[in-house]
Every structure is written in structure tokens, then in C-alpha cells.
C-alpha atoms as one frame of an Amber mdcrd trajectory, in Angstrom:
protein
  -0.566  -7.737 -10.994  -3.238 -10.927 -11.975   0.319 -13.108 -11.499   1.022
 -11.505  -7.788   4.298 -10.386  -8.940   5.582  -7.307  -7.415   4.344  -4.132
  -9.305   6.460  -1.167 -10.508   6.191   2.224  -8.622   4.638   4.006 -11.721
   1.755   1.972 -12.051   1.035   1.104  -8.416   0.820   5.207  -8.088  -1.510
   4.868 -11.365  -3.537   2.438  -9.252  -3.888   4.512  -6.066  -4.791   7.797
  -7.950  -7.314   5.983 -10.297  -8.589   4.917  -7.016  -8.771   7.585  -4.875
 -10.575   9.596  -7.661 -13.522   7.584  -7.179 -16.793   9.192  -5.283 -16.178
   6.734  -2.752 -12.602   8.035  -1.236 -13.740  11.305  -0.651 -15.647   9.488
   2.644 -12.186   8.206   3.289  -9.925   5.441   1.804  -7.509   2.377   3.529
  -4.285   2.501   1.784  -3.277  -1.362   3.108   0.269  -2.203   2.077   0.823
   0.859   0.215   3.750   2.957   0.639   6.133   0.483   1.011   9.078   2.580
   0.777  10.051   6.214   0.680   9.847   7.225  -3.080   6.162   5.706  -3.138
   5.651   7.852   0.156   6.687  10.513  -1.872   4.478  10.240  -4.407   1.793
   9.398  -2.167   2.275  12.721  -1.056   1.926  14.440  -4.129  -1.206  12.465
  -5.333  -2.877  13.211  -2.276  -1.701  17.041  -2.628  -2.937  16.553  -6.039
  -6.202  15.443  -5.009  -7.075  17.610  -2.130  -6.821  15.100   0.124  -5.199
  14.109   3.458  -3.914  11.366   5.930  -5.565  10.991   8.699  -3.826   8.408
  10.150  -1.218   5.948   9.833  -0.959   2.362  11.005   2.314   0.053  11.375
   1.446  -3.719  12.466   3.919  -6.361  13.450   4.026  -9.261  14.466   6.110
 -11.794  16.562   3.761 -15.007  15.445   3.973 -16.198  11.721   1.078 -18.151
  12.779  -0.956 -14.892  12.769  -0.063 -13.577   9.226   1.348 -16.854   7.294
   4.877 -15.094   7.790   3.847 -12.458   4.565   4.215  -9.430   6.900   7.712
 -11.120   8.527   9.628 -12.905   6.203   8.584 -16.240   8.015   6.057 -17.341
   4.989   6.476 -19.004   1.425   5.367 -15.731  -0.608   8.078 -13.659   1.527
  10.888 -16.473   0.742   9.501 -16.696  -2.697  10.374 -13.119  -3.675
């Protein structure tokens, strides 16, 4: 993670439930860039079923401009091409 390499599944789910345990997330939690795809939606789901806890809301953002986002969010930027 410390390198910015892409993280397995297993301990990016380790991550978010470690996380959303904390005192704080019961006030509600941002969940920014995670699930990426369906099986960590999946187990998204089951932490949160886990924990007692719900989505509110979810929030898709895209852009046209990779001046907006340095390209990371549409292929258009040097971490994107870099993977």
C-alpha cells in the first residue's frame, strides 16, 4: 500500500472493516474509490451486513476533462498508463 501499488481484495476488505469498526463510522463513513468491482461489492455487502450497517448512498463521478482529475479517474493520466 506505502508503494501505491494496487492492493489485493483480501486485505483492502481487511482495511474497510478495521475501519468501519471505529466509533467514528457509526456517524457515517465515505467509502472513496472502494468497490471497484463486483466481488469487492460483494464483500462490501457482507461487511456492512456484518456490521449492522448500511448505504445510504452511492456516488459515480466522471469526467470528460483530464485537466480536472490528472486523467486518474479516465485513463488520460501517468498513474492510469502506469498500471
Amino acid at each position: 500500500m506505502a508503494a501505491g501499488k494496487l492492493v489485493d481484495d483480501e486485505l483492502m476488505a481487511e482495511v474497510v472493516r478495521d475501519r468501519l469498526a471505529k466509533p467514528d463510522a457509526r456517524r457515517g463513513y465515505l467509502l472513496d474509490g472502494y468497490p471497484r468491482t463486483l466481488p469487492q461489492a460483494e464483500t462490501l455487502a457482507g461487511i456492512l451486513r456484518d456490521a449492522g450497517l448500511s448505504l445510504d448512498a452511492v456516488l459515480l463521478m466522471r469526467c470528460r476533462r483530464t485537466s480536472w482529475c490528472g486523467g486518474r479517474c479516465c485513463g488520460g493520466g501517468p498513474t492510469t498508463r502506469k498500471r
